[in-house]
C-alpha positions in Angstrom: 85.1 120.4 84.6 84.9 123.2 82.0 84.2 122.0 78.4 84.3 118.3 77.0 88.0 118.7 76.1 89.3 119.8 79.7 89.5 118.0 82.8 89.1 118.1 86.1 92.2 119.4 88.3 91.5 118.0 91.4 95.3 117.2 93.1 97.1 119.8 90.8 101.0 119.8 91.1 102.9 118.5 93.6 106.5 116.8 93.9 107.8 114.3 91.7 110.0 113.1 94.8 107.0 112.2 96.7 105.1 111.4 93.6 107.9 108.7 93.1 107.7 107.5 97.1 104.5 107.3 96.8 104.1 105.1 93.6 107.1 103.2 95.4 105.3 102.5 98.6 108.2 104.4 100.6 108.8 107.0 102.7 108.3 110.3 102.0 110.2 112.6 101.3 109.6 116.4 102.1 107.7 118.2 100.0 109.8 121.0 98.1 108.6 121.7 94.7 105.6 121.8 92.5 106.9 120.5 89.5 105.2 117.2 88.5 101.0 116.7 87.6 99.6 114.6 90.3 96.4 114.9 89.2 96.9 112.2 86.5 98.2 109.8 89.0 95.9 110.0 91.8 91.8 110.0 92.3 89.7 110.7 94.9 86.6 110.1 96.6 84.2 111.6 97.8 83.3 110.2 101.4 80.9 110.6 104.1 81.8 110.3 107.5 80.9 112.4 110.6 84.6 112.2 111.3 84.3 111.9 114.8 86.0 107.8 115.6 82.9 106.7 116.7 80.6 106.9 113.0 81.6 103.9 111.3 82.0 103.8 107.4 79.0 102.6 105.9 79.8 98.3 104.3 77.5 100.5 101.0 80.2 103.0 100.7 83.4 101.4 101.2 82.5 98.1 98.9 81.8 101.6 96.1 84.8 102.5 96.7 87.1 99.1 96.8 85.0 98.4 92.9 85.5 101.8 91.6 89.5 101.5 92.8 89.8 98.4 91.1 88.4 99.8 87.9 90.5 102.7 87.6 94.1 100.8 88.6 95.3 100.7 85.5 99.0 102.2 84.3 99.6 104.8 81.6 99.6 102.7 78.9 96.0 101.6 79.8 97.1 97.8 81.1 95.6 96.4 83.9 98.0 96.8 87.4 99.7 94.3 88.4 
């Protein structure tokens, strides 16, 4: 992040189709156009993992990650998810 005014741009654009089949928990659709900001929709984390099937994911890391999920599902107008 560059300044206290800017953000991160971590997902950049993407499709608003799949941006929609996404949110809608359907199929998706395939990916044509860069025309909608998914980085205001989505957020990441940062894992560790040796990626190979057999390292399991530390009980520490995923309970991190289920809280700091929880925290951020809110909508646009700042409400709570339902």
């Amino acid at each position: 992040m560059t300044g206290s005014a800017r953000r991160a741009n971590h997902a950049g654009l993407g499709d608003d189709d799949v941006l929609r089949a996404v949110v809608a928990e359907k199929r998706l659709p395939s990916d044509n156009e860069a025309n909608a900001d998914e980085n205001r929709h989505f957020c990441g984390f940062e894992c560790e993992n040796l990626g190979t099937g057999e390292d399991p994911w530390p009980g520490e890391q995923l309970e991190a990650i289920k809280k700091a999920a929880a925290r951020s599902a809110v909508t646009t107008a700042g409400r709570p998810a339902r």
